[in-house]
mmCIF file of the N, C-alpha and C atoms, coordinates in Angstrom:
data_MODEL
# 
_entry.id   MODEL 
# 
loop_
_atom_site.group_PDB 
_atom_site.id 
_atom_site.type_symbol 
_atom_site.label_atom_id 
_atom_site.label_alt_id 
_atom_site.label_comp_id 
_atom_site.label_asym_id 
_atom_site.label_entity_id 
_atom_site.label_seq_id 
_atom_site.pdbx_PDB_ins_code 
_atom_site.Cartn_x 
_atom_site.Cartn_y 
_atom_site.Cartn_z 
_atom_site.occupancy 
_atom_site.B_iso_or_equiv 
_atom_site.pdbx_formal_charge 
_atom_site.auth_seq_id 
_atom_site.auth_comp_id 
_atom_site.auth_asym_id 
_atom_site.auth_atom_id 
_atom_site.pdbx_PDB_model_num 
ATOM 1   N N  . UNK A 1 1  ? -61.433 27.040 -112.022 1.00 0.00 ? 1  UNK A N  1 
ATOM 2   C CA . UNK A 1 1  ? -60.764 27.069 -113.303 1.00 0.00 ? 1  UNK A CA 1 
ATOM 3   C C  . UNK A 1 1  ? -61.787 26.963 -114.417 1.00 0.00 ? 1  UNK A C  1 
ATOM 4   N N  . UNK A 1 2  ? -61.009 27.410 -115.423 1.00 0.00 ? 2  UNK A N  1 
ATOM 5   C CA . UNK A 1 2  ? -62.353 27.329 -116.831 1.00 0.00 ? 2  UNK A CA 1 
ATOM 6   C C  . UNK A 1 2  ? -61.371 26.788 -117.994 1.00 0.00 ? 2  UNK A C  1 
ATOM 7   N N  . UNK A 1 3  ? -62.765 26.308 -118.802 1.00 0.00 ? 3  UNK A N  1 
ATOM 8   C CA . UNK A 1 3  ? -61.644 26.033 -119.979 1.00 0.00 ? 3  UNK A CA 1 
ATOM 9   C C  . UNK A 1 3  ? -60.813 26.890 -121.223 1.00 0.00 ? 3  UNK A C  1 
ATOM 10  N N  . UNK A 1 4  ? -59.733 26.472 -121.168 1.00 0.00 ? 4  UNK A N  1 
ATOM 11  C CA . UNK A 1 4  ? -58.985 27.459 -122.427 1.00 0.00 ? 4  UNK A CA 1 
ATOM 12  C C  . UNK A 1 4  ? -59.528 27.765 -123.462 1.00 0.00 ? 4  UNK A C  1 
ATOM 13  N N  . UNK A 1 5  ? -59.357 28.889 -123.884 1.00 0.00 ? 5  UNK A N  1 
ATOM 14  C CA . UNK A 1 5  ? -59.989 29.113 -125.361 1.00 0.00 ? 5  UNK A CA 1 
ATOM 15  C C  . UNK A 1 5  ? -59.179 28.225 -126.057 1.00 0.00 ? 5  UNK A C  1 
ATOM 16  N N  . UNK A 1 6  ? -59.889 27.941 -127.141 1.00 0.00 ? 6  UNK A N  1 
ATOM 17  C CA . UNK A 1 6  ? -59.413 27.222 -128.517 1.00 0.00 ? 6  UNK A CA 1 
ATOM 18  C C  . UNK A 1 6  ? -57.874 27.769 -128.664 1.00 0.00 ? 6  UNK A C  1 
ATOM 19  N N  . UNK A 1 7  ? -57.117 27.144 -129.125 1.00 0.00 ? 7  UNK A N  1 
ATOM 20  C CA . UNK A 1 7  ? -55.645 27.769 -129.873 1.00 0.00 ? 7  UNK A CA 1 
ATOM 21  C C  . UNK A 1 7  ? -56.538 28.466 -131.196 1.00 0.00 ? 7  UNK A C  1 
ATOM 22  N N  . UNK A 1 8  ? -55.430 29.311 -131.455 1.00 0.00 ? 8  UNK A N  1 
ATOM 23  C CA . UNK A 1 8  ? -55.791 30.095 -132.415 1.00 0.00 ? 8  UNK A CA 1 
ATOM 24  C C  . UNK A 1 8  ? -54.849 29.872 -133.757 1.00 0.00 ? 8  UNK A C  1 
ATOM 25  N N  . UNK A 1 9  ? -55.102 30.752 -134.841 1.00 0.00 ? 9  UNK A N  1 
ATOM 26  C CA . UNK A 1 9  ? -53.907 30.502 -136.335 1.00 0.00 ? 9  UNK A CA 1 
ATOM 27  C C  . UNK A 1 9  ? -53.492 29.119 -136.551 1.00 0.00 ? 9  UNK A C  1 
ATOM 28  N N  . UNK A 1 10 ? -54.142 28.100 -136.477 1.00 0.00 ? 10 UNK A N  1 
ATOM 29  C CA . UNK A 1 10 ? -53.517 26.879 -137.045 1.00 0.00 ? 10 UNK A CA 1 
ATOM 30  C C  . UNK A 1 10 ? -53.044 26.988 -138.434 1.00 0.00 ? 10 UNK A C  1 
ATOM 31  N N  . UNK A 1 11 ? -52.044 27.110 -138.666 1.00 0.00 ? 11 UNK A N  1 
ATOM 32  C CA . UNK A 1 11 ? -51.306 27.440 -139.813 1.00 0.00 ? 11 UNK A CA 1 
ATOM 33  C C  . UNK A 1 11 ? -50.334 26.312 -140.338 1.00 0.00 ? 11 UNK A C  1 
ATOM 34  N N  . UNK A 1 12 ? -50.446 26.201 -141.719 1.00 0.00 ? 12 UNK A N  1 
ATOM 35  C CA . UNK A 1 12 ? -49.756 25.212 -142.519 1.00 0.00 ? 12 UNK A CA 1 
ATOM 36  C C  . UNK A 1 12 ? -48.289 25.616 -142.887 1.00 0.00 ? 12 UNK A C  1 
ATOM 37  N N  . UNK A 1 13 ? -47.484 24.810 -142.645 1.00 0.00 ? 13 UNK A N  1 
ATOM 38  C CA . UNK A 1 13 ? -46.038 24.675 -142.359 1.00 0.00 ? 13 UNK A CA 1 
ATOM 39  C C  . UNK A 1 13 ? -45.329 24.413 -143.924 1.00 0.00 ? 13 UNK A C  1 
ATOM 40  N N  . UNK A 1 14 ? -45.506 25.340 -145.076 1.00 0.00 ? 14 UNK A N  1 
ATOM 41  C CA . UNK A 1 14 ? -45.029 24.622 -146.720 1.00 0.00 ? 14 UNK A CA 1 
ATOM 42  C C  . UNK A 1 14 ? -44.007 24.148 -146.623 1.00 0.00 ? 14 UNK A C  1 
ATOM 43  N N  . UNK A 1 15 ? -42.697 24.659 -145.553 1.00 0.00 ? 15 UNK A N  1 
ATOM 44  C CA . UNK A 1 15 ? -41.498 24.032 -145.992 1.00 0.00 ? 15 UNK A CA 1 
ATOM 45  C C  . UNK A 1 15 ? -41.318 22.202 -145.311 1.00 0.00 ? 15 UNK A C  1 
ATOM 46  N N  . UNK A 1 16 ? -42.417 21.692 -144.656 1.00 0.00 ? 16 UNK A N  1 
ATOM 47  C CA . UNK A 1 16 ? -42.353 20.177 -143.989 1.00 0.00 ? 16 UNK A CA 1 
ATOM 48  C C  . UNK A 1 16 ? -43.793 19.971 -145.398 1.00 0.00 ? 16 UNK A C  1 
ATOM 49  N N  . UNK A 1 17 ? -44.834 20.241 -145.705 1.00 0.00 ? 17 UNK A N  1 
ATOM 50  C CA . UNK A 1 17 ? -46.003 19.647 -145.904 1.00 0.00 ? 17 UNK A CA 1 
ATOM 51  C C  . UNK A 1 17 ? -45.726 19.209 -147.551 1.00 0.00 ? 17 UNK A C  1 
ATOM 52  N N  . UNK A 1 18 ? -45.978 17.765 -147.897 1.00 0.00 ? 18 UNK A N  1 
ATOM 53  C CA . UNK A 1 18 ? -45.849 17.475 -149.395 1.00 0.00 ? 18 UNK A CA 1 
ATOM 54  C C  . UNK A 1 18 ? -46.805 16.754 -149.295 1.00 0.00 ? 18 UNK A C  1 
ATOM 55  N N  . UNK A 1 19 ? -47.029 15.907 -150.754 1.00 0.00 ? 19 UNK A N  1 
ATOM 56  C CA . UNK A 1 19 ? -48.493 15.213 -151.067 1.00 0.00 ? 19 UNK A CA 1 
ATOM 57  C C  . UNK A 1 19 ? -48.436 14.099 -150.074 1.00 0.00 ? 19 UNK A C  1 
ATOM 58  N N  . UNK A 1 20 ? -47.557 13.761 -149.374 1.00 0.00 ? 20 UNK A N  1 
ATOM 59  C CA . UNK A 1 20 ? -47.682 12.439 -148.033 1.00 0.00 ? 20 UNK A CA 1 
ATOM 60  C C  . UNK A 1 20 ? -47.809 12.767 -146.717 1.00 0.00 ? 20 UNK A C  1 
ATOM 61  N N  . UNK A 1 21 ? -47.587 14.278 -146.441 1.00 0.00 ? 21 UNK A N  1 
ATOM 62  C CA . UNK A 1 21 ? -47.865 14.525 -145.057 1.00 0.00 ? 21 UNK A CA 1 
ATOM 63  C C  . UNK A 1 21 ? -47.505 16.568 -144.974 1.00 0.00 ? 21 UNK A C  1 
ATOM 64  N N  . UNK A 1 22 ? -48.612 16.666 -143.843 1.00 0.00 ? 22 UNK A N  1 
ATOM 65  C CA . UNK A 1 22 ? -49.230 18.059 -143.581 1.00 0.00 ? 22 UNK A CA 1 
ATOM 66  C C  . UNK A 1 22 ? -47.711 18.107 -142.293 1.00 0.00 ? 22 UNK A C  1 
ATOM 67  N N  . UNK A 1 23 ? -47.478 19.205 -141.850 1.00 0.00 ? 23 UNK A N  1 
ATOM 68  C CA . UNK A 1 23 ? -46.870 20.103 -141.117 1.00 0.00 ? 23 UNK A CA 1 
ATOM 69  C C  . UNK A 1 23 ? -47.617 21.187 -140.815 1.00 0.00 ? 23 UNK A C  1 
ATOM 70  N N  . UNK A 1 24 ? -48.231 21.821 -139.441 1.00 0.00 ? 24 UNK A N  1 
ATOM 71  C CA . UNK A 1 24 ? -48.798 22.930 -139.186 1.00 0.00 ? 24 UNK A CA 1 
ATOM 72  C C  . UNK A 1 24 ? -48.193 22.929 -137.748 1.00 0.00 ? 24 UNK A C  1 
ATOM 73  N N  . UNK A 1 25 ? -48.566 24.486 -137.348 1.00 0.00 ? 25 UNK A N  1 
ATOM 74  C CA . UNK A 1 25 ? -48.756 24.916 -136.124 1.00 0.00 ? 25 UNK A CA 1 
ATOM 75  C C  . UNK A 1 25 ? -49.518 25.731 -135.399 1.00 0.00 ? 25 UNK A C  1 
ATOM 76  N N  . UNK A 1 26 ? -50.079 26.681 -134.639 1.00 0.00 ? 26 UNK A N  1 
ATOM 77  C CA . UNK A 1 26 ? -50.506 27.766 -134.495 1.00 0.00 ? 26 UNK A CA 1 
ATOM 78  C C  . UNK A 1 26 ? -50.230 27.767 -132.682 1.00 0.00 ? 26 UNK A C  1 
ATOM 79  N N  . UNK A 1 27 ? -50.938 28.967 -132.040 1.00 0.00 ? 27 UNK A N  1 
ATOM 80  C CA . UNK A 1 27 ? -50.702 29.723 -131.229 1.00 0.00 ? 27 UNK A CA 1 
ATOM 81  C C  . UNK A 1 27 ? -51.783 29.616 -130.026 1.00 0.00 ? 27 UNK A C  1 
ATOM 82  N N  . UNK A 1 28 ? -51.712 29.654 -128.542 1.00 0.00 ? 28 UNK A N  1 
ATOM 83  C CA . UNK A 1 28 ? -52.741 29.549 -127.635 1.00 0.00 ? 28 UNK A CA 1 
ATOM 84  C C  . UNK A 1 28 ? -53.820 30.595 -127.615 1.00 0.00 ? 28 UNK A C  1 
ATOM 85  N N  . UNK A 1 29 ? -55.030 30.426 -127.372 1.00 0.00 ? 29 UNK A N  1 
ATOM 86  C CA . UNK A 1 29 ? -56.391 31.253 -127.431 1.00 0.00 ? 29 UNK A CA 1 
ATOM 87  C C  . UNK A 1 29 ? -55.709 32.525 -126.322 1.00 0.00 ? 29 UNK A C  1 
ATOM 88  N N  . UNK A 1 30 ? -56.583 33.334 -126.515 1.00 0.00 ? 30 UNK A N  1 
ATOM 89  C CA . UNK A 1 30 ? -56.484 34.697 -125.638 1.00 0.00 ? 30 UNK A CA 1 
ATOM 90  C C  . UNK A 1 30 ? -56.310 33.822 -123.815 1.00 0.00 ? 30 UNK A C  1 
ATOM 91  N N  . UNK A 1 31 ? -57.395 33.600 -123.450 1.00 0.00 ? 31 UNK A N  1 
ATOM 92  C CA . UNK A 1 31 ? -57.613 33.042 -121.985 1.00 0.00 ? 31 UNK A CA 1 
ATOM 93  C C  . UNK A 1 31 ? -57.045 31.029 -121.449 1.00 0.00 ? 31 UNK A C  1 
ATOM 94  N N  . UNK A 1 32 ? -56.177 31.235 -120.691 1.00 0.00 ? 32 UNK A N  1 
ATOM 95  C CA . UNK A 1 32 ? -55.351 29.886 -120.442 1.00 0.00 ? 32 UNK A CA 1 
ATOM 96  C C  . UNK A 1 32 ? -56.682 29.229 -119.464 1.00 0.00 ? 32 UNK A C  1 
ATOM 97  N N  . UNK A 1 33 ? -57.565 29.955 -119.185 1.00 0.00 ? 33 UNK A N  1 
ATOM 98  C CA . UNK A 1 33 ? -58.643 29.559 -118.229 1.00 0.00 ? 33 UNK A CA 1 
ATOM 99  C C  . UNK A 1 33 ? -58.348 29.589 -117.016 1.00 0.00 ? 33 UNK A C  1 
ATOM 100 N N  . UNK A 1 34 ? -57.402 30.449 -116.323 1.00 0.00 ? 34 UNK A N  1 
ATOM 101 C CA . UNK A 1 34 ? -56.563 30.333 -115.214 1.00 0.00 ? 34 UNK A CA 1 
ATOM 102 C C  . UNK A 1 34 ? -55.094 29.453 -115.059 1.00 0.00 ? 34 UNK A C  1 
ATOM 103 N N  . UNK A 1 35 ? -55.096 28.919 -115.832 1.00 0.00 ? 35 UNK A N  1 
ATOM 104 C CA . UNK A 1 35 ? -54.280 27.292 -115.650 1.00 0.00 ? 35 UNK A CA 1 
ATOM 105 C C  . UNK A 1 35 ? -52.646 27.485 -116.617 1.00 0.00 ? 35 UNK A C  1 
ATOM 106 N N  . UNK A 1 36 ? -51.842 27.668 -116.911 1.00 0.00 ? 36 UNK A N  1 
ATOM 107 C CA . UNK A 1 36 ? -51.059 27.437 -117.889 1.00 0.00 ? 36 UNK A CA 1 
ATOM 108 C C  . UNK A 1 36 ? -51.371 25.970 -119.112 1.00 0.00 ? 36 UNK A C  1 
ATOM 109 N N  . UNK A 1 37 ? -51.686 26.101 -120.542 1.00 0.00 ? 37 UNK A N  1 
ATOM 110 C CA . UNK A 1 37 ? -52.680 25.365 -121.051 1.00 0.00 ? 37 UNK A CA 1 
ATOM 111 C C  . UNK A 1 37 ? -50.846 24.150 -121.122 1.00 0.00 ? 37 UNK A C  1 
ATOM 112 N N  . UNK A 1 38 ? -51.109 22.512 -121.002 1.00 0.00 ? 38 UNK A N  1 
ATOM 113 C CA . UNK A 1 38 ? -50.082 22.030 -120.618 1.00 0.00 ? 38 UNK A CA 1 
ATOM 114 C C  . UNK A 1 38 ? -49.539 20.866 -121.530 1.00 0.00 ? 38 UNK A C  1 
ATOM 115 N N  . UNK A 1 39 ? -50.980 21.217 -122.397 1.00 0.00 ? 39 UNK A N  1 
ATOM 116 C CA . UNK A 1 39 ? -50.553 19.627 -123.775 1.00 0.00 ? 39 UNK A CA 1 
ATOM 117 C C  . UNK A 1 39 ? -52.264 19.913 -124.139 1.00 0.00 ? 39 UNK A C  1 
ATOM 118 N N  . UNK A 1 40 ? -52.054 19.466 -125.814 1.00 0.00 ? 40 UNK A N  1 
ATOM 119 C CA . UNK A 1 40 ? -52.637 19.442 -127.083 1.00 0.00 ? 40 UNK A CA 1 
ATOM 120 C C  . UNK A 1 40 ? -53.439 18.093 -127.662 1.00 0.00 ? 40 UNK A C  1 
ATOM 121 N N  . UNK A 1 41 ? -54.765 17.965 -127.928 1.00 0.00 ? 41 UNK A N  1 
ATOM 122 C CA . UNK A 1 41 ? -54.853 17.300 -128.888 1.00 0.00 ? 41 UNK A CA 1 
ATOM 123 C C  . UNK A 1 41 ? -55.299 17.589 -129.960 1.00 0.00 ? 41 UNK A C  1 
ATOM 124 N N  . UNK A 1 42 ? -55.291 16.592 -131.301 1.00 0.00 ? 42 UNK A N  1 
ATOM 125 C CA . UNK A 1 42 ? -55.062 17.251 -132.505 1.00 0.00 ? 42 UNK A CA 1 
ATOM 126 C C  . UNK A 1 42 ? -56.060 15.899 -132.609 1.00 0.00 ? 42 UNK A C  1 
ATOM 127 N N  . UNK A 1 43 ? -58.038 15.977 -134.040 1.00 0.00 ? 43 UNK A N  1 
ATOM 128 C CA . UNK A 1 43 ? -58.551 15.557 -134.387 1.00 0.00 ? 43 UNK A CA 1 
ATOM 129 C C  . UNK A 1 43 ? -58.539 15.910 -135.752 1.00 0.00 ? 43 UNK A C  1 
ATOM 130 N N  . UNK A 1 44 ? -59.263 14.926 -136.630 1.00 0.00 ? 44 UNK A N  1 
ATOM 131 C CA . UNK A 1 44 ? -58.976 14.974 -137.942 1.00 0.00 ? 44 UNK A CA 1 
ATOM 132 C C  . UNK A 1 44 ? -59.872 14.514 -138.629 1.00 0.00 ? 44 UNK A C  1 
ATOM 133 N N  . UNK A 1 45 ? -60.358 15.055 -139.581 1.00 0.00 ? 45 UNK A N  1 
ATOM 134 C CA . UNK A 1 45 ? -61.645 14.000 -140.975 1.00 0.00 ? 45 UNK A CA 1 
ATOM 135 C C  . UNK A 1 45 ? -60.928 14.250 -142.343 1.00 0.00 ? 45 UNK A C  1 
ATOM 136 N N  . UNK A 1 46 ? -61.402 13.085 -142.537 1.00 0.00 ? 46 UNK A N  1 
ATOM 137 C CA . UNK A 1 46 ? -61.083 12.882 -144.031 1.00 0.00 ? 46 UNK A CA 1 
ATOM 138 C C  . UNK A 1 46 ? -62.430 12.848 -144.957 1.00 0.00 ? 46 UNK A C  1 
ATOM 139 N N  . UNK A 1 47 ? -62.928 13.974 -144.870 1.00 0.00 ? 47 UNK A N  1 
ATOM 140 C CA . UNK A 1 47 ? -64.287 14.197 -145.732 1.00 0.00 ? 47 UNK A CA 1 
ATOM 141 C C  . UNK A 1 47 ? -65.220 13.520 -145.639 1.00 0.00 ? 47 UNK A C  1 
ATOM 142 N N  . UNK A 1 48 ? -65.151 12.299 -144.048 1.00 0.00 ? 48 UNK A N  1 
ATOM 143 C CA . UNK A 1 48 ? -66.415 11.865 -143.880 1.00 0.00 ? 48 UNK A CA 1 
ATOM 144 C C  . UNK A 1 48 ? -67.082 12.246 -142.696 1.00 0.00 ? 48 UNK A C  1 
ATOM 145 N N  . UNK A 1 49 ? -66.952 13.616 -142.260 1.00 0.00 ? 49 UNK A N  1 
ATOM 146 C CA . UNK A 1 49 ? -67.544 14.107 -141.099 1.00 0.00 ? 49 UNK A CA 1 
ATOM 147 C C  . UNK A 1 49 ? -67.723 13.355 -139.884 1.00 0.00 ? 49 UNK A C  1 
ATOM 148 N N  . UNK A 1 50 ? -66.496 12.743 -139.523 1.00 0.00 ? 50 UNK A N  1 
ATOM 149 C CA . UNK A 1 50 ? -66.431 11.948 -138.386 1.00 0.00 ? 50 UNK A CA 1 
ATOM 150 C C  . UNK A 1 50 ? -64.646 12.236 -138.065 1.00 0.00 ? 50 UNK A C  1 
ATOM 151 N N  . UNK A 1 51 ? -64.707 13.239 -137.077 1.00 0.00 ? 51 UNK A N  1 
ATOM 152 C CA . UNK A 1 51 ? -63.450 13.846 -136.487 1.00 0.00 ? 51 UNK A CA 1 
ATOM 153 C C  . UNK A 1 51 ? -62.889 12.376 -135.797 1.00 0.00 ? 51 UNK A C  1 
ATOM 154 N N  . UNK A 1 52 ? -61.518 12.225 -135.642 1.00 0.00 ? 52 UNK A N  1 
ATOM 155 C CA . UNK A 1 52 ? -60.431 11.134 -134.897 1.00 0.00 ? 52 UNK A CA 1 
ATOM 156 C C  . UNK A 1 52 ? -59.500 11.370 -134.554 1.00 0.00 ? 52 UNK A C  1 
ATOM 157 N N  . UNK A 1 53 ? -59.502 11.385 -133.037 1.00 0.00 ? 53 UNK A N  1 
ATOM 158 C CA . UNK A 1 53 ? -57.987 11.303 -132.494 1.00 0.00 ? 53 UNK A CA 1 
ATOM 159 C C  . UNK A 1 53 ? -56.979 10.649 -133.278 1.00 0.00 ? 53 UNK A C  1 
ATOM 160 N N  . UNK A 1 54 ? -56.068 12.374 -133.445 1.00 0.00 ? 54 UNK A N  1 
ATOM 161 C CA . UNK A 1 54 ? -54.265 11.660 -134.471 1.00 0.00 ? 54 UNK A CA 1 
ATOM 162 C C  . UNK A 1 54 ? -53.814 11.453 -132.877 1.00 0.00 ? 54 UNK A C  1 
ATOM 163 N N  . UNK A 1 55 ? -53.616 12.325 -131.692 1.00 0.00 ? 55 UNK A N  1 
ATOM 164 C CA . UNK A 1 55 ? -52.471 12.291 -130.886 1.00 0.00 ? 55 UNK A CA 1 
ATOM 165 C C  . UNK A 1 55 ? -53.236 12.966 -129.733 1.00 0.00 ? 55 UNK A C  1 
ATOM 166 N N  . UNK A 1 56 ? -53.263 12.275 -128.721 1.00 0.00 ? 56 UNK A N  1 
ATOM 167 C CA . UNK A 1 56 ? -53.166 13.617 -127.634 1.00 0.00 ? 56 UNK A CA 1 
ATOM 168 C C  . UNK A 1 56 ? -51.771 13.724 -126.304 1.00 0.00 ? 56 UNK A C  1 
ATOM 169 N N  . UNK A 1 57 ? -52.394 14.553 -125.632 1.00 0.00 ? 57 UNK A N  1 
ATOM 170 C CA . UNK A 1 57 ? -50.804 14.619 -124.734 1.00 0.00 ? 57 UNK A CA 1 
ATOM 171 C C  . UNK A 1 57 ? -49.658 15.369 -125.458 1.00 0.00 ? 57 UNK A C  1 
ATOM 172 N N  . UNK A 1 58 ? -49.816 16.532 -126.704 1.00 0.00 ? 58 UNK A N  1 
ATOM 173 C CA . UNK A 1 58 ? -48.731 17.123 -127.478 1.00 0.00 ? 58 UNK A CA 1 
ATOM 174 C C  . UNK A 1 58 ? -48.347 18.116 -126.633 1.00 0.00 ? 58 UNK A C  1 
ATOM 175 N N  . UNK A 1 59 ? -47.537 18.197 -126.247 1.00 0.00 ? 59 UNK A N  1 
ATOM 176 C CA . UNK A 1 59 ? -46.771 19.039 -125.497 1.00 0.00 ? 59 UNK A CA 1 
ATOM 177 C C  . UNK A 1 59 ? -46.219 20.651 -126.042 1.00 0.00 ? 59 UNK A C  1 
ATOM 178 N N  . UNK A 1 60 ? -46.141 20.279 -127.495 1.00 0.00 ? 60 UNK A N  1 
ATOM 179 C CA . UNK A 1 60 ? -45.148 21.555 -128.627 1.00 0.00 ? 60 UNK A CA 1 
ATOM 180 C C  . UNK A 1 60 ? -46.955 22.006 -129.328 1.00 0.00 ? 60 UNK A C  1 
ATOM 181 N N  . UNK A 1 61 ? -46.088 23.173 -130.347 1.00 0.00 ? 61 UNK A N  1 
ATOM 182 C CA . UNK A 1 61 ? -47.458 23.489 -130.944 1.00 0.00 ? 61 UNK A CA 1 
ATOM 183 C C  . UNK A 1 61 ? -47.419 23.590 -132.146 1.00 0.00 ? 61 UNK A C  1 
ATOM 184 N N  . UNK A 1 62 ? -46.409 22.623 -132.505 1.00 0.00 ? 62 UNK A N  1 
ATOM 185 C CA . UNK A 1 62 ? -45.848 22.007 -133.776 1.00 0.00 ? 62 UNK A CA 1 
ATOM 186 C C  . UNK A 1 62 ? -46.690 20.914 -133.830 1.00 0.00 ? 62 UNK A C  1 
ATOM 187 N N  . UNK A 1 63 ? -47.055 20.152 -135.317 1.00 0.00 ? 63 UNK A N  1 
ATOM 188 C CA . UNK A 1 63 ? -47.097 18.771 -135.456 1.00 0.00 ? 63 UNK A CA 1 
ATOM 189 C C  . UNK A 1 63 ? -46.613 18.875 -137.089 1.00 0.00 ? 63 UNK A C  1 
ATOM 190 N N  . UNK A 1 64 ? -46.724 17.326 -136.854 1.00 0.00 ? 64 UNK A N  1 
ATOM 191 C CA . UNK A 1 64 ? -46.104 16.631 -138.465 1.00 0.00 ? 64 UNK A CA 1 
ATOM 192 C C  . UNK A 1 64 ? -47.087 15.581 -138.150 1.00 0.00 ? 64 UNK A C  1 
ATOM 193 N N  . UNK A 1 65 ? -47.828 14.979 -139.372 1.00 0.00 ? 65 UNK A N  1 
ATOM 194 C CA . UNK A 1 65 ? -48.670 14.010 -139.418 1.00 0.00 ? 65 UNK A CA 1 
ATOM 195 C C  . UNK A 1 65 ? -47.650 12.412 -139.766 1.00 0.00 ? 65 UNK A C  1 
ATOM 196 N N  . UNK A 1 66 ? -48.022 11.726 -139.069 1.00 0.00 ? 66 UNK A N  1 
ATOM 197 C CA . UNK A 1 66 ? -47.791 10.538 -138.978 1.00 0.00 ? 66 UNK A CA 1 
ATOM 198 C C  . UNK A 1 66 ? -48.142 9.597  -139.546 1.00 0.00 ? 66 UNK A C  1 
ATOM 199 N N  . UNK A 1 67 ? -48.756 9.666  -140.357 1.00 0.00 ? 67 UNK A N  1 
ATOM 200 C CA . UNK A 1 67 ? -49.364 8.688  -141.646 1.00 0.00 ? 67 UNK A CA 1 
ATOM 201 C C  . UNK A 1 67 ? -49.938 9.193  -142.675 1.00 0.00 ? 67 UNK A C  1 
ATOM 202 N N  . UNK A 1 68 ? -49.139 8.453  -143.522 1.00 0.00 ? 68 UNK A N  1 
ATOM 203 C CA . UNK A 1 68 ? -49.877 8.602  -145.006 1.00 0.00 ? 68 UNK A CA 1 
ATOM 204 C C  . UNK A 1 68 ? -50.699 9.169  -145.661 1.00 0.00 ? 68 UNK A C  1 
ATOM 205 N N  . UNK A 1 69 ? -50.853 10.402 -146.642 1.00 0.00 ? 69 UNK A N  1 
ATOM 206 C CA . UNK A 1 69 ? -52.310 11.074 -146.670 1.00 0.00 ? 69 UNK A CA 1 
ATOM 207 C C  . UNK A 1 69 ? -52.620 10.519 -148.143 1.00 0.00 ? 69 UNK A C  1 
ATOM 208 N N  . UNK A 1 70 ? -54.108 10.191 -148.094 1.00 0.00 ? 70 UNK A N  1 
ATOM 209 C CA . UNK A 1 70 ? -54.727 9.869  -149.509 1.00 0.00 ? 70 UNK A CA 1 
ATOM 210 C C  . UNK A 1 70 ? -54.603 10.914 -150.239 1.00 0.00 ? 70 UNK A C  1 
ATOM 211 N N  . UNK A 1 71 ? -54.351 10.485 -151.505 1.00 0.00 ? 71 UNK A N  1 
ATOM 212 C CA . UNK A 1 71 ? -54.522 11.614 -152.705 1.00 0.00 ? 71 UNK A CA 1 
ATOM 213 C C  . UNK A 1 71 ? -56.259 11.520 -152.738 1.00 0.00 ? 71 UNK A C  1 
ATOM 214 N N  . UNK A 1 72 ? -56.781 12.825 -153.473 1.00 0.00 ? 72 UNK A N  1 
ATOM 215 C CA . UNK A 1 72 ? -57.748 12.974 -153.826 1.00 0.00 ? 72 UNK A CA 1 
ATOM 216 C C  . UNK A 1 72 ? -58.949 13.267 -152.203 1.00 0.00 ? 72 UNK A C  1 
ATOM 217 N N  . UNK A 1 73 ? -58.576 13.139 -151.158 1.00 0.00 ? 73 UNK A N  1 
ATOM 218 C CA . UNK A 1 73 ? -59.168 13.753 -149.969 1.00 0.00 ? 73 UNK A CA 1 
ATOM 219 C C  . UNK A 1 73 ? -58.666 14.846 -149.308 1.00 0.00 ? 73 UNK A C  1 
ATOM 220 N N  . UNK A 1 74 ? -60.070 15.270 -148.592 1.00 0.00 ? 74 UNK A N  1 
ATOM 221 C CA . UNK A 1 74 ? -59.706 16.521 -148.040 1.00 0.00 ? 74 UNK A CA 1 
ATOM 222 C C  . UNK A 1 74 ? -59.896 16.669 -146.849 1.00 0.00 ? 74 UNK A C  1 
ATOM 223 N N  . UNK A 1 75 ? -58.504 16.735 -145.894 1.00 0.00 ? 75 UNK A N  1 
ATOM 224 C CA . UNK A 1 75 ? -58.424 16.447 -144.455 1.00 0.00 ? 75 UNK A CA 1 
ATOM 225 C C  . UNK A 1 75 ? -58.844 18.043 -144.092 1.00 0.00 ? 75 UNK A C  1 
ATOM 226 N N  . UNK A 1 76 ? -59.132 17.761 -142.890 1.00 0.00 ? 76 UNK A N  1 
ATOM 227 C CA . UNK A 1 76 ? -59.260 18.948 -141.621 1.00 0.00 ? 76 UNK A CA 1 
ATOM 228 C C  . UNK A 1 76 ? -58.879 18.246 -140.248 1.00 0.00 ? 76 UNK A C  1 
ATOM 229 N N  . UNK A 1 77 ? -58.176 19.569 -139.549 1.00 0.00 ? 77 UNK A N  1 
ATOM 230 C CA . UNK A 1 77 ? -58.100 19.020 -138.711 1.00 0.00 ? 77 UNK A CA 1 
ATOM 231 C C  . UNK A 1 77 ? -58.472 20.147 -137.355 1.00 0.00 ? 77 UNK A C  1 
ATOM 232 N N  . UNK A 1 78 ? -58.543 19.635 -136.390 1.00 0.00 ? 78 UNK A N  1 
ATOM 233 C CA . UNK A 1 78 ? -58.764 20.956 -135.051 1.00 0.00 ? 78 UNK A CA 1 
ATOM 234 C C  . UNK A 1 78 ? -57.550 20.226 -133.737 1.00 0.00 ? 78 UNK A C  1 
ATOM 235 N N  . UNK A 1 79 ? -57.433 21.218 -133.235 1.00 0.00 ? 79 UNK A N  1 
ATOM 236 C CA . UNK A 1 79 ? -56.457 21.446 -131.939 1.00 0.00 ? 79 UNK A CA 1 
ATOM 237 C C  . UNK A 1 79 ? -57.368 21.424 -131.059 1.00 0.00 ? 79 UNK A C  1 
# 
């Protein structure tokens, strides 16, 4: 077995996302690596270049953020 490509289109969700919390989703990479890909995790920075587990074990390819977002920072996140 190999590993899955990255998910692809992580895309922002406008009708869930307001100034307290992001909504996105996107779509599985071209190659499952042989495997059907079976759950997600989702990392995150808040402009201090130090990525952090929000969740792993996501099953959907939906999320909604779970806490609070600072005004005036600028999150990223990866699947």
């Amino acid at each position: 077995m190999l590993v899955p490509d990255a998910p692809v289109t992580l895309t922002n969700d406008p009708l869930v996302t307001s100034s307290f919390m992001i909504g996105f989703n996107w779509q599985d990479g071209v190659s499952d690596g042989g495997s059907p890909v079976i759950d997600y995790r989702i990392t995150y920075d808040q402009s201090i270049g130090n990525f952090v587990t929000l969740i792993e074990g996501l099953n959907d390819q939906v999320y909604v953020t779970d806490f609070e977002l600072l005004s005036g920072r600028v999150y990223q996140f990866k699947v």
